[in-house]
C-alpha positions in Angstrom: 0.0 0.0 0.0 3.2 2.4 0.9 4.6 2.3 -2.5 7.0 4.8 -3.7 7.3 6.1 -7.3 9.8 4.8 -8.6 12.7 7.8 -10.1 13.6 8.0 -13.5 17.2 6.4 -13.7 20.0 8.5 -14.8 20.4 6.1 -17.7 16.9 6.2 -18.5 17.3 10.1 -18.3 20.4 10.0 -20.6 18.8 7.5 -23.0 15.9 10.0 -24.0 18.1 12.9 -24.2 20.1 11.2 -26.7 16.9 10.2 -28.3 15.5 14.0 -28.4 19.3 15.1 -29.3 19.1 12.8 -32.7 15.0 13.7 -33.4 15.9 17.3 -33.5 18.4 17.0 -36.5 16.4 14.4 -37.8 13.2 16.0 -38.4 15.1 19.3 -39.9 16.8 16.7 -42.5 13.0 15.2 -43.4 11.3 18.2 -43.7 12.0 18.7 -47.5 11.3 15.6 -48.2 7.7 16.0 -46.1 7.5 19.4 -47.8 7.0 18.2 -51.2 3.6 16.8 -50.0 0.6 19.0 -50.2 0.3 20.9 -47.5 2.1 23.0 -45.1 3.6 19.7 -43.4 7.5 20.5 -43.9 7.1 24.1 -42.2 5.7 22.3 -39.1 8.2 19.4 -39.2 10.9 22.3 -39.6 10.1 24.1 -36.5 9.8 21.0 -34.2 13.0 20.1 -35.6 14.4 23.3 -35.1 12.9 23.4 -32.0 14.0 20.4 -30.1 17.5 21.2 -31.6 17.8 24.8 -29.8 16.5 22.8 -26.6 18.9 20.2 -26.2 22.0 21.1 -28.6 24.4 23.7 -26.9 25.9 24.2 -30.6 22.8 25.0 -32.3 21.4 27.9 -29.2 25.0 29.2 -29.6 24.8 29.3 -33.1 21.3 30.6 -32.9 22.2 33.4 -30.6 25.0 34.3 -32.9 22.5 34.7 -36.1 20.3 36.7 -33.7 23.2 39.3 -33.3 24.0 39.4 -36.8 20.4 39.9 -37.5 17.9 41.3 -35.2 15.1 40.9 -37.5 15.1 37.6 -38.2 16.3 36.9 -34.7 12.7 38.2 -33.9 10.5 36.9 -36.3 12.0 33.4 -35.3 11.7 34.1 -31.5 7.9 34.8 -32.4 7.7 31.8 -34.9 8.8 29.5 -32.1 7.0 31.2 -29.5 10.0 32.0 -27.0 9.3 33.2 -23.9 12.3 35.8 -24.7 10.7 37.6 -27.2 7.3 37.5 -25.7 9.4 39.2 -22.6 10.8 41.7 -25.0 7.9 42.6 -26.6 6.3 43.2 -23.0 9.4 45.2 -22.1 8.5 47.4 -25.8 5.3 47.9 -24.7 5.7 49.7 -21.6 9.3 51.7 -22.7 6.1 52.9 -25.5 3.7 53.8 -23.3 6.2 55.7 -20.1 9.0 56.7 -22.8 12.3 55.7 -22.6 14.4 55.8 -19.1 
C-alpha cells in the first residue's frame, strides 16, 4: 500500500536525451522531403525540428544566438515563430518603454 514512485534512472534520463538530441536534426533533415507533399507539413516538421534542436543542442542555441546578433530581425520573427518566452518578454518590455518613454 506504501509504494514509492519509482525515479527515472539517470540512464533512463540519458537515454531520451540522446533520443531528443538525434529527433531534432532528424526532423530538420526530413522536412524537405515531407515538404513536397501537399500541404504546409515541412514548415511544421521544420520548426519541431528546429525546436528540439535549440533545446537540447548547446551548438545549435549558440549558433542561434550568434545569427540573432547578426540579425535582429530575423532573430525576432524566429523568436515569435517558435514562441519563445524571450521575445514574448521583449515585446512586454517594448510595450511599456512605448507607453512611459524611454528611461
Amino acid at each position: 500500500m506504501n509504494e514509492k514512485p519509482e525515479r527515472l534512472s539517470a540512464k533512463r534520463i540519458g537515454r531520451t536525451r540522446l533520443h531528443l538530441v538525434v529527433l531534432g536534426p532528424a526532423l530538420i533533415v526530413c522536412s524537405p522531403i515531407v515538404g513536397l507533399l501537399p500541404g504546409l507539413g515541412g514548415i511544421f516538421v521544420l520548426a519541431a525540428g528546429v525546436g528540439l534542436s535549440l533545446r537540447h543542442i548547446k551548438v545549435a542555441k549558440r549558433t542561434y544566438v550568434r545569427i540573432k546578433r547578426r540579425w535582429p530581425r530575423v532573430g525576432e520573427l524566429s523568436d515569435m515563430g517558435l514562441r519563445r518566452p524571450s521575445h514574448l518578454r521583449r515585446k512586454r518590455k517594448k510595450r511599456l518603454l512605448d507607453e512611459h518613454g524611454s528611461y
